[in-house]
LOTILO-10843 format. One record per residue: x, y, z of N, C-alpha, C in turn; residue number from 1; residue in three letters. Coordinates in steps of 0.1 Angstrom, whole numbers. Example, Ala and Ser with C-alpha at 12.3 -4.5 7.8 and 13.67 -1.06 7.14 Angstrom:
residues 2
> 132:-57:78:123:-45:78:132:-33:78:1:ALA .
> 128:-22:71:137:-11:71:129:0:79:2:SER .
end
This chain:
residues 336
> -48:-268:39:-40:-258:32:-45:-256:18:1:UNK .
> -50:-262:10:-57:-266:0:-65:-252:-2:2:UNK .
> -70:-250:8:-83:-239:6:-78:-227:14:3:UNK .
> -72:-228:23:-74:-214:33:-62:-208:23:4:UNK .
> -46:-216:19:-42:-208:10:-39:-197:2:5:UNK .
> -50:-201:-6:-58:-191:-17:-68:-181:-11:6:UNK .
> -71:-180:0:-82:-170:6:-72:-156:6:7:UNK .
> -61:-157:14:-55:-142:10:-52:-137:-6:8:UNK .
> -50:-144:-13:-48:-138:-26:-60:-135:-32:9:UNK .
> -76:-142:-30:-88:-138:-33:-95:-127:-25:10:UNK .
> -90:-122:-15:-99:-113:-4:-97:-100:-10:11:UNK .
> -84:-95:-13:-82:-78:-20:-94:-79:-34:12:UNK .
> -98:-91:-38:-110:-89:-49:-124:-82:-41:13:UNK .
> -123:-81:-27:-138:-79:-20:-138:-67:-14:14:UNK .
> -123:-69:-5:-116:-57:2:-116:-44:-4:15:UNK .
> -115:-45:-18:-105:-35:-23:-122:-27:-28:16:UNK .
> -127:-30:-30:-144:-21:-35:-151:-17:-21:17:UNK .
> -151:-29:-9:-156:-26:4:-147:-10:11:18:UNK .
> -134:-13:9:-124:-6:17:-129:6:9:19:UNK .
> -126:14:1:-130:21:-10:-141:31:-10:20:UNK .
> -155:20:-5:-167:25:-2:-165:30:11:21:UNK .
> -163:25:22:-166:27:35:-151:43:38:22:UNK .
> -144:45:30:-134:54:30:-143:67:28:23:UNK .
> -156:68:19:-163:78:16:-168:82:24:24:UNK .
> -170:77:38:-178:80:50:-170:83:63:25:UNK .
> -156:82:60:-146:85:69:-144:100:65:26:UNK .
> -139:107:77:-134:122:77:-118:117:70:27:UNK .
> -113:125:63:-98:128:50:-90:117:60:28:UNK .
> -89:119:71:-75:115:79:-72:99:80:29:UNK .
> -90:96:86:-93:86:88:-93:75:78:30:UNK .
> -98:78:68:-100:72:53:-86:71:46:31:UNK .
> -75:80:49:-67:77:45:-55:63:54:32:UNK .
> -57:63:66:-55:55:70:-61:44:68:33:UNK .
> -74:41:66:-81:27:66:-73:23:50:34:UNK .
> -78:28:38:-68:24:25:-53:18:28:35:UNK .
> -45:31:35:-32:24:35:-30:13:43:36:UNK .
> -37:12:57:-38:2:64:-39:-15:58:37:UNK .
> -55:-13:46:-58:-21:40:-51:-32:31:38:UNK .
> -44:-16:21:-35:-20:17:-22:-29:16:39:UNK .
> -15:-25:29:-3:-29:32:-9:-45:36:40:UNK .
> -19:-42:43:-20:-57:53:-23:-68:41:41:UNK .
> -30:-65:30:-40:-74:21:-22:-77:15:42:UNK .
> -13:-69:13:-5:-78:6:9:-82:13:43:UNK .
> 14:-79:22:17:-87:32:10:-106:29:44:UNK .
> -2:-103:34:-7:-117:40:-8:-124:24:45:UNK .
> -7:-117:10:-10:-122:-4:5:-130:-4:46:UNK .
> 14:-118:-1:26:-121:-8:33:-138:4:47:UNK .
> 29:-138:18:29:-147:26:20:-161:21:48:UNK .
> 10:-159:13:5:-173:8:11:-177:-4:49:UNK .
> 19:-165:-13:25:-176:-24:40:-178:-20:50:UNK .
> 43:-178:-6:55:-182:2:50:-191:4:51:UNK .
> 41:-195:8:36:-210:12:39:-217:9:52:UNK .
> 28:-217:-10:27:-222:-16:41:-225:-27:53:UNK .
> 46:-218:-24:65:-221:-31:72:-230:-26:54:UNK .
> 66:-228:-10:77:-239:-1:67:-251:-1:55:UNK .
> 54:-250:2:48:-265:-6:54:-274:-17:56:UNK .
> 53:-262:-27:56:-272:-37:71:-275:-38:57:UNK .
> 81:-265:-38:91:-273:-36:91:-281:-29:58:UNK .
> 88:-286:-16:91:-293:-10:91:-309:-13:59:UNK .
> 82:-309:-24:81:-323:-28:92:-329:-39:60:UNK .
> 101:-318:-38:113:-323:-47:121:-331:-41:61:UNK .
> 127:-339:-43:138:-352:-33:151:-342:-31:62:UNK .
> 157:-336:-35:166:-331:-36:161:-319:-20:63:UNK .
> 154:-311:-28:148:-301:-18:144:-304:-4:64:UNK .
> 139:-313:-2:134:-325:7:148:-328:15:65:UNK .
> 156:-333:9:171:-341:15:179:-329:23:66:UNK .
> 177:-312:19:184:-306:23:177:-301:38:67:UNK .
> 164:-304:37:159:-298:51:157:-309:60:68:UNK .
> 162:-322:56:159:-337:65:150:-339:63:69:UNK .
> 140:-342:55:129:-344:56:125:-360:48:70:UNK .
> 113:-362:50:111:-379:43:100:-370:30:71:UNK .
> 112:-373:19:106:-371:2:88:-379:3:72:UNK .
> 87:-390:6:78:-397:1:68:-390:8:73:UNK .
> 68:-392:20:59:-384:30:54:-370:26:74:UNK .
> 64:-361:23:58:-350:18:52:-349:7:75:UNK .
> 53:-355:-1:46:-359:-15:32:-367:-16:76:UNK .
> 35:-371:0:20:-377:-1:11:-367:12:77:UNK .
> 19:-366:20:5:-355:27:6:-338:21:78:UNK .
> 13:-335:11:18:-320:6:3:-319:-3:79:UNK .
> -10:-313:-3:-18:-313:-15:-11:-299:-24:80:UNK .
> 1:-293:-25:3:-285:-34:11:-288:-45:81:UNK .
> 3:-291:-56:16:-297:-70:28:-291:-69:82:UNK .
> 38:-295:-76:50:-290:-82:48:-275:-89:83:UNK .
> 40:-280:-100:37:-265:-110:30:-258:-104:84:UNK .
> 24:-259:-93:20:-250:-88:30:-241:-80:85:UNK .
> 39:-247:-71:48:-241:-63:56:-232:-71:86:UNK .
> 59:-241:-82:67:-232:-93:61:-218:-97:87:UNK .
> 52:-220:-100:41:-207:-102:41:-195:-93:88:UNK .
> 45:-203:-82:38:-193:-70:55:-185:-69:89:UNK .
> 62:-195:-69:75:-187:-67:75:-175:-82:90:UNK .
> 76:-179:-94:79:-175:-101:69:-158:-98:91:UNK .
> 57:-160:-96:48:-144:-91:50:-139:-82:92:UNK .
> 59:-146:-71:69:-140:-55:74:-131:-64:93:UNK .
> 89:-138:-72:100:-131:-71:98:-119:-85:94:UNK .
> 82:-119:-95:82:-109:-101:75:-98:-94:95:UNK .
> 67:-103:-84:59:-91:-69:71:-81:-65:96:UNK .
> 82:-96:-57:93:-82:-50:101:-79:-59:97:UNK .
> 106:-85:-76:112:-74:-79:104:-58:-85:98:UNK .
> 93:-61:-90:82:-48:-90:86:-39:-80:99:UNK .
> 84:-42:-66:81:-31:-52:95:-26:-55:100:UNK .
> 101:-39:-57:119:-32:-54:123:-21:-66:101:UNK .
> 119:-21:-79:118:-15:-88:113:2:-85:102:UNK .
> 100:-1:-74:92:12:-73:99:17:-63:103:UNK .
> 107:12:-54:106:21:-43:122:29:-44:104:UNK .
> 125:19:-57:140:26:-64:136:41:-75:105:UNK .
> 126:40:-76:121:48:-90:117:60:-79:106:UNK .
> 107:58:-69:107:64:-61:117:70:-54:107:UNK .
> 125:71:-49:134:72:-47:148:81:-56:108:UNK .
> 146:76:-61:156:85:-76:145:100:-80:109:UNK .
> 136:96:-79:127:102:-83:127:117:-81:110:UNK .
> 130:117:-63:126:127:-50:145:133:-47:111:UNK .
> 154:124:-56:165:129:-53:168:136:-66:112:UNK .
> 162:137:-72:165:146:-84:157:158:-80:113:UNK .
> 142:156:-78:135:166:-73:148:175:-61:114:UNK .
> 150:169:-55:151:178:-41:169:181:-51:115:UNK .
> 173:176:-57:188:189:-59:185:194:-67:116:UNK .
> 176:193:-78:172:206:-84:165:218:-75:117:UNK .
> 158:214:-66:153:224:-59:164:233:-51:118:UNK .
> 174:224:-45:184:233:-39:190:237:-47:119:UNK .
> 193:234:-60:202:246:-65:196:262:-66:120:UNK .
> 180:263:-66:173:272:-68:174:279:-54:121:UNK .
> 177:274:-43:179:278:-28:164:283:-25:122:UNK .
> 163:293:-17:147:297:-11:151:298:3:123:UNK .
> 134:309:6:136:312:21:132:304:27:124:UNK .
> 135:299:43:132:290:48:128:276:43:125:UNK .
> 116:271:43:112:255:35:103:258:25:126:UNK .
> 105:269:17:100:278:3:115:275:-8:127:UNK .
> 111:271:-14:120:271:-30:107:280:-38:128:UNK .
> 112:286:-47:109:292:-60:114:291:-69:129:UNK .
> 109:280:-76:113:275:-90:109:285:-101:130:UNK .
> 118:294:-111:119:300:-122:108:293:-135:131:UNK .
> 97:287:-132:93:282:-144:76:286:-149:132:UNK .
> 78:291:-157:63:298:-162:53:288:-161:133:UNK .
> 56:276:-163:44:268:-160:38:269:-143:134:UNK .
> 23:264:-139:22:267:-130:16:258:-118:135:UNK .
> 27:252:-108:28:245:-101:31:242:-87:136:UNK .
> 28:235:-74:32:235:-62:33:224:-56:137:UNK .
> 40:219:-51:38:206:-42:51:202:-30:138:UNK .
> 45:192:-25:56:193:-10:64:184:-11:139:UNK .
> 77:185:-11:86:178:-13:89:173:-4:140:UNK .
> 91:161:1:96:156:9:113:151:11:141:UNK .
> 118:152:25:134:149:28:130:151:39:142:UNK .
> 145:159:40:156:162:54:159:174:49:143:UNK .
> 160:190:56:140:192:55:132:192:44:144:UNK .
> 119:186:48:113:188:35:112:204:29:145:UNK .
> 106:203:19:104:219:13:91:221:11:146:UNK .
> 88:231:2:74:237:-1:81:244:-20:147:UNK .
> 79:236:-26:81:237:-42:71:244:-47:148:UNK .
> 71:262:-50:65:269:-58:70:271:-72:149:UNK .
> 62:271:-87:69:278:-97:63:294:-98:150:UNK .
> 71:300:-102:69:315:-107:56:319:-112:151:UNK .
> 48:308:-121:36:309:-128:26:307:-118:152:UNK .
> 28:298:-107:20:298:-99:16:303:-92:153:UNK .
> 30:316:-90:25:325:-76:20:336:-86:154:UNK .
> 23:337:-92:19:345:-104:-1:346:-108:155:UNK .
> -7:335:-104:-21:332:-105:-27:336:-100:156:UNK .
> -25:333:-84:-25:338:-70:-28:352:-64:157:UNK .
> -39:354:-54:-34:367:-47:-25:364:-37:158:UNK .
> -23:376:-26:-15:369:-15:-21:358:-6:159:UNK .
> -36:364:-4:-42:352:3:-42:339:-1:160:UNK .
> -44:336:-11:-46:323:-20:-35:321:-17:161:UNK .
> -23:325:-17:-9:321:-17:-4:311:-5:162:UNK .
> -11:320:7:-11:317:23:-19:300:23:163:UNK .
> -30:298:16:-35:288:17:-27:276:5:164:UNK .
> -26:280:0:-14:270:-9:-1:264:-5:165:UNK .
> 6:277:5:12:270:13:13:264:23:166:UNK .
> 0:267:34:-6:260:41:-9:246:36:167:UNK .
> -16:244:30:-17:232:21:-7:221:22:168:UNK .
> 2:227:14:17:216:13:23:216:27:169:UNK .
> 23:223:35:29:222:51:21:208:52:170:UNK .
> 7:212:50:-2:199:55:5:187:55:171:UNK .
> 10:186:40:15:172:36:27:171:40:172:UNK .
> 36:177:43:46:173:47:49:172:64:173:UNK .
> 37:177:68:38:175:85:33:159:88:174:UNK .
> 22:161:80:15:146:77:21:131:73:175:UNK .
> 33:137:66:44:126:61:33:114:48:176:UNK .
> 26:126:44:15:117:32:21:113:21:177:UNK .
> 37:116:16:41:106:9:48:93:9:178:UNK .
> 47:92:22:51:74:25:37:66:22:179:UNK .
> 28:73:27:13:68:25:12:65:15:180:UNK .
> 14:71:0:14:67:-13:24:57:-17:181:UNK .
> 39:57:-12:47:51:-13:41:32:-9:182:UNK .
> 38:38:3:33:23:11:25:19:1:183:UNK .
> 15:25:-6:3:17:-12:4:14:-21:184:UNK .
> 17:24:-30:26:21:-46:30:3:-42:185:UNK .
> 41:3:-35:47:-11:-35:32:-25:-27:186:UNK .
> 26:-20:-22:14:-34:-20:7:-37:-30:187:UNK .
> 4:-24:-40:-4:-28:-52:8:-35:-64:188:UNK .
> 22:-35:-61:33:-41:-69:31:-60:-66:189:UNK .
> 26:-57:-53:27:-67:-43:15:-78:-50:190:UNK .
> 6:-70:-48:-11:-80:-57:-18:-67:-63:191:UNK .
> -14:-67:-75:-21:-55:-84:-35:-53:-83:192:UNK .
> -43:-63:-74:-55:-57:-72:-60:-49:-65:193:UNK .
> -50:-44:-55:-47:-33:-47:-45:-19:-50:194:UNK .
> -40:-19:-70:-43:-7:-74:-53:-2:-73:195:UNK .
> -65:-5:-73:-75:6:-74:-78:15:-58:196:UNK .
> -67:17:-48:-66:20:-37:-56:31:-32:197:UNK .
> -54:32:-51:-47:46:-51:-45:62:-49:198:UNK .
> -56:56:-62:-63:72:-66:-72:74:-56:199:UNK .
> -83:71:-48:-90:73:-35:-84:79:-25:200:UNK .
> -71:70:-20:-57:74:-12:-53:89:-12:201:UNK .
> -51:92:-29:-44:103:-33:-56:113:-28:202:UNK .
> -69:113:-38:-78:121:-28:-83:125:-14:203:UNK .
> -81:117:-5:-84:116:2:-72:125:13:204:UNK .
> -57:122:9:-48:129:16:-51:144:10:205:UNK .
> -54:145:-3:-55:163:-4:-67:169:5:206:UNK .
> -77:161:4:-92:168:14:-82:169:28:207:UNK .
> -76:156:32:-68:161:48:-59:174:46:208:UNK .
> -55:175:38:-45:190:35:-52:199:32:209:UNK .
> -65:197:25:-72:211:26:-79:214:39:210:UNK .
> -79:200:45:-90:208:60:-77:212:68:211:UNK .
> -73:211:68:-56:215:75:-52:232:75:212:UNK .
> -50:232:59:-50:249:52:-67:260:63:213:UNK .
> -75:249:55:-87:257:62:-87:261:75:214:UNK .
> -84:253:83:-81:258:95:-68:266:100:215:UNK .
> -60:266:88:-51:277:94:-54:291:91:216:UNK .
> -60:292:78:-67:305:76:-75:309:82:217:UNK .
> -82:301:86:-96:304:94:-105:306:79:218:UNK .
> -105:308:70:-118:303:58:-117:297:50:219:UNK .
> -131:290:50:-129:280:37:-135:278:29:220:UNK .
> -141:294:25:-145:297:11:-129:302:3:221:UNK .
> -124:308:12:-112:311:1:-106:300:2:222:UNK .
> -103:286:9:-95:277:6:-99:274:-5:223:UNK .
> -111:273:-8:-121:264:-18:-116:269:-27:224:UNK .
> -115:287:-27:-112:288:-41:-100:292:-45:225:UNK .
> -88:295:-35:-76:286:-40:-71:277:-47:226:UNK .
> -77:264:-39:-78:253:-44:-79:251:-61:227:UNK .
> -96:259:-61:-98:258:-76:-90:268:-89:228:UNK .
> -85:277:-83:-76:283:-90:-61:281:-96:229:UNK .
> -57:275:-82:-48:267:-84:-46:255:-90:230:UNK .
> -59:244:-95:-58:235:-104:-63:246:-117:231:UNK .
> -69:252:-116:-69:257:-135:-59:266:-135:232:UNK .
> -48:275:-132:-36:275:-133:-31:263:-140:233:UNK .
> -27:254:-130:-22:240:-131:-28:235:-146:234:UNK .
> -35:237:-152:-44:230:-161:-36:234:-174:235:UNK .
> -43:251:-174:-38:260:-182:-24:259:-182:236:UNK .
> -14:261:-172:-1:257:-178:9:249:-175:237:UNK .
> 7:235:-174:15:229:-166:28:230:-167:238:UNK .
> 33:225:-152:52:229:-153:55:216:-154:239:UNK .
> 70:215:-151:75:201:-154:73:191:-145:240:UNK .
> 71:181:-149:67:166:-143:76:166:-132:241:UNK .
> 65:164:-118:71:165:-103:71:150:-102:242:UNK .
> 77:146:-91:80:133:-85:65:125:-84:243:UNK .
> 64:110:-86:51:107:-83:45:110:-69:244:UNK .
> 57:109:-57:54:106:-45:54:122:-40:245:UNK .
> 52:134:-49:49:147:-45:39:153:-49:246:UNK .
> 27:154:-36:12:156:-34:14:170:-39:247:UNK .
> 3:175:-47:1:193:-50:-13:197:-47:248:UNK .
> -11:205:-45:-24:211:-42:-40:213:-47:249:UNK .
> -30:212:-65:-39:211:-75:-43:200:-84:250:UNK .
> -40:184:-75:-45:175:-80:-56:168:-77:251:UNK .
> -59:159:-81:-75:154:-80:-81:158:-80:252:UNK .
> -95:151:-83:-110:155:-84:-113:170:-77:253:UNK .
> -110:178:-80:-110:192:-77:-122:194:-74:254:UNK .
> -132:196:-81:-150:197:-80:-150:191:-67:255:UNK .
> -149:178:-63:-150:176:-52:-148:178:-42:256:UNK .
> -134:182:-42:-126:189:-29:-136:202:-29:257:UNK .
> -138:213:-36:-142:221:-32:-154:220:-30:258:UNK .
> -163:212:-32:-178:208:-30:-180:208:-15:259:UNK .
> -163:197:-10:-163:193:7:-161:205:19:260:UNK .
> -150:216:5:-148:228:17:-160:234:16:261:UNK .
> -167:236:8:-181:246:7:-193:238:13:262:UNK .
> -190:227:18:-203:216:26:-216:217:11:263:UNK .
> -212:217:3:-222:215:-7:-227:202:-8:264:UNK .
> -239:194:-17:-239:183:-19:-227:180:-36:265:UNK .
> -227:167:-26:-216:160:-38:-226:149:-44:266:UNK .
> -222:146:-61:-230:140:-68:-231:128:-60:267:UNK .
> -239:119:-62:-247:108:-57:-250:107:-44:268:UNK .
> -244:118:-38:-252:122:-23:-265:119:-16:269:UNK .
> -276:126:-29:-288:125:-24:-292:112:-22:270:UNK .
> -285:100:-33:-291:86:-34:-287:79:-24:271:UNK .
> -272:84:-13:-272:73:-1:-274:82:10:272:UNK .
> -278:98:8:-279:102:21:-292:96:32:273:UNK .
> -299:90:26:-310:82:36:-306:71:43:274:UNK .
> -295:64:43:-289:58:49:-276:58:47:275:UNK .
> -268:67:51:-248:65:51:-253:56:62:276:UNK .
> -254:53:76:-246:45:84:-250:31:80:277:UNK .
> -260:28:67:-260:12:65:-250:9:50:278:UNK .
> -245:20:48:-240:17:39:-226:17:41:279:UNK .
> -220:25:53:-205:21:61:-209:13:67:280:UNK .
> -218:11:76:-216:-5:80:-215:-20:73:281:UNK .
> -219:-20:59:-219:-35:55:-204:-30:47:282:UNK .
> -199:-20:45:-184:-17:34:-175:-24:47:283:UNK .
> -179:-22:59:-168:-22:74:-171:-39:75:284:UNK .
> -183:-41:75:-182:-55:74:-177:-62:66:285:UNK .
> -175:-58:55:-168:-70:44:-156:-70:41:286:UNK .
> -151:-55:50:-135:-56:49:-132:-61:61:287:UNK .
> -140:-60:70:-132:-70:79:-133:-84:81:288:UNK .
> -144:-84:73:-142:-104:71:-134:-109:64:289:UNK .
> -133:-99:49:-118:-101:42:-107:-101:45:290:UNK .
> -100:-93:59:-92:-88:62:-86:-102:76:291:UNK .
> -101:-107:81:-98:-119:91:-98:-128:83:292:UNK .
> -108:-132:77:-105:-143:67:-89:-146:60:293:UNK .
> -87:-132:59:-74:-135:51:-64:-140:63:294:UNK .
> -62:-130:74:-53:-132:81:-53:-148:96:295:UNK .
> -65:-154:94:-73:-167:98:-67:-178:87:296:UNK .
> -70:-175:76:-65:-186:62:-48:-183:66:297:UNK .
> -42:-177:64:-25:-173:61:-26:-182:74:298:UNK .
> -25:-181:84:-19:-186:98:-25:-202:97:299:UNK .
> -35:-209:95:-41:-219:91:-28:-224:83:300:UNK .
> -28:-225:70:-16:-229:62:-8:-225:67:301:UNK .
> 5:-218:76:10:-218:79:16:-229:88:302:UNK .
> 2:-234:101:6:-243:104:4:-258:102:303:UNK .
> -3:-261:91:-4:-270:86:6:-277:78:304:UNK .
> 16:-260:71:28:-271:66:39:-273:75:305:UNK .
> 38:-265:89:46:-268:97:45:-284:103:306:UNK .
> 31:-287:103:27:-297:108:33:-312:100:307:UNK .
> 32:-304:86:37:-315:73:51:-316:74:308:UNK .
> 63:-309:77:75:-310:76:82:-315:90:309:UNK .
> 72:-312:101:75:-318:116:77:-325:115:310:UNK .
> 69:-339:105:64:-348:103:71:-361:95:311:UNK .
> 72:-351:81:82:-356:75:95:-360:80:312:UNK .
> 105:-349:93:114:-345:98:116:-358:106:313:UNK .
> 106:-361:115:107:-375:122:104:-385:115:314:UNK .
> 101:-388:105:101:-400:99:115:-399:89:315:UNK .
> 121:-388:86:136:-393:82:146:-395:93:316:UNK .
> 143:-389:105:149:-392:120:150:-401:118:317:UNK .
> 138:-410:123:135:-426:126:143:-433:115:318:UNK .
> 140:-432:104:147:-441:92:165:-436:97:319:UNK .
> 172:-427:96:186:-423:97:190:-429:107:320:UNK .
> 180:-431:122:187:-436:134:173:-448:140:321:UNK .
> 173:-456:134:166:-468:136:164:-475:154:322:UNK .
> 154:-475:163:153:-481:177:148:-500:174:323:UNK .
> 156:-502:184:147:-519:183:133:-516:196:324:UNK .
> 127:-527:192:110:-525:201:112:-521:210:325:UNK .
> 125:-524:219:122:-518:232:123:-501:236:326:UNK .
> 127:-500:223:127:-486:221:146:-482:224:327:UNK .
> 151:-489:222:166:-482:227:175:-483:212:328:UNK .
> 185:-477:208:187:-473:195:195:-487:193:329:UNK .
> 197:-490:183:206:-502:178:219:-495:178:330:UNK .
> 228:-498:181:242:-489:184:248:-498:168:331:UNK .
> 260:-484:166:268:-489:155:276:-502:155:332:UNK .
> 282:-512:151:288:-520:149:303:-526:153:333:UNK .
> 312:-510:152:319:-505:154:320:-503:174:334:UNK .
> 310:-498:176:311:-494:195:307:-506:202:335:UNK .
> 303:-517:192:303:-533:204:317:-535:204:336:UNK .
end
């Protein structure tokens, strides 16, 4: 337990640049799945090793010890996790889940302020038109979700551009792409090394919403340049601060997205296009050795302290209810 341990809370250090790279070589859908996938699992199995390691180290407390039947001495001597360390481990548990619990409240409040200001503005069908000169769009998510336009924005727009903008956000909300951010907000709360699994994420779901749009138009030179219109709109005037967990049309690395609808080359293209499949295959390889390693180590210490407290458990048995050699119990004093 000593070693396997610590392997899940060190793996998102390898994961998280592996995962990342090999997402670049996946189609939008795909890529976005592998991150959140990664995500969730890498802190899961983090936040399960400093459970371990809490219940290790308490465990060597006499007090703590007495409440589960266990023999104090024994676990203190086959337990290799210090006291200060358990202490540690609990103390970065319970500031991990109050973080997530923090985000997924913030979140939450967030999308409920969003969505009744949008109904008071009412709209046709799952279209709201927000009154606001700044210029803005994104998909709101609920019960139904909507399609959040401001005035300025349609205002930028022709009608076609319009069609693909809202195409767009349908994308995201058929998709259900803001649990996907949601999911990866609270894992990176979980082991902050998992932030950098964000912003990729966030990219990654807009390219799935633009190839989405593109195919509902049928072109995707005008998506492209919707797209780009719609972030310098967005640029030139922004409207008021939307919910974190509401994707717009006009965020992220824009150059890029429209580089992908126009099949252009994208910067540092030329320098791995002579080998993409050796360079998704060692990113796929090191996330998955991270990913087993991790989930190999978690289950290892798991049952090693089962093994430690089995253990301890019968040797406070034995001592509580003592056998003579022949093995038959010494009866109380009282029943002769």
């Amino acid at each position: 337990m000593t070693w396997a341990v610590w392997a899940p809370l060190l793996a998102p250090l390898l994961a998280v640049p592996a995962a990342r790279r090999l997402a670049d070589f996946l189609p939008p859908r795909a890529a976005a799945a592998l991150l959140t996938a990664t995500a969730v699992l890498l802190a899961l199995l983090s936040a399960g090793s400093l459970a371990l390691l809490t219940a290790a180290g308490l465990l060597r407390l006499p007090v703590v010890a007495a409440l589960g039947h266990l023999s104090a001495p024994l676990m203190r001597r086959d337990n290799p996790v210090a006291l200060p360390i358990g202490v540690a481990a609990a103390l970065t548990l319970t500031v991990a889940l109050a973080a997530a619990l923090h985000t997924a409240r913030r979140h939450r409040a967030e999308l409920s302020r969003a969505a009744g200001y949008a109904a008071r503005h009412g709209g046709a069908g799952d279209l709201t038109v927000l009154p606001d000169p700044g210029a803005d769009a994104y998909a709101l998510p609920g019960r139904p979700g909507r399609v959040v336009v401001t005035a300025g924005m349609l205002r930028e727009l022709d009608p076609r551009e319009r069609a693909v903008l809202l195409a767009h956000e349908r994308a995201h909300l058929r998709g259900r792409h803001h649990l996907l951010l949601i999911c990866t907000d609270l894992a990176a709360r979980l082991h902050p090394a998992l932030l950098p699994l964000r912003e990729p994420l966030s990219f990654h779901l807009e390219r799935w919403a633009d190839e989405s749009a593109a195919d509902a138009v049928g072109d995707r030179r005008l998506t492209a340049r919707a797209v780009g219109r719609a972030a310098l709109a967005a640029s030139a005037a922004p409207a008021r601060r939307r919910p974190a967990a509401a994707l717009a049309a006009g965020a992220g690395p824009v150059p890029r997205r429209v580089a992908a609808l126009l099949g252009t080359e994208q910067p540092g293209a030329r320098r791995t296009a002579s080998a993409p499949g050796r360079f998704a295959a060692a990113g796929a390889a090191v996330l998955a050795a991270c990913v087993l390693a991790s989930g190999v180590s978690a289950l290892e210490a798991a049952q090693e302290l089962h093994e430690n407290i089995e253990s301890a458990q019968s040797v406070e048995v034995a001592h509580d209810h003592p056998h003579d050699p022949a093995g038959h119990r010494f009866a109380p004093p009282e029943s002769r």
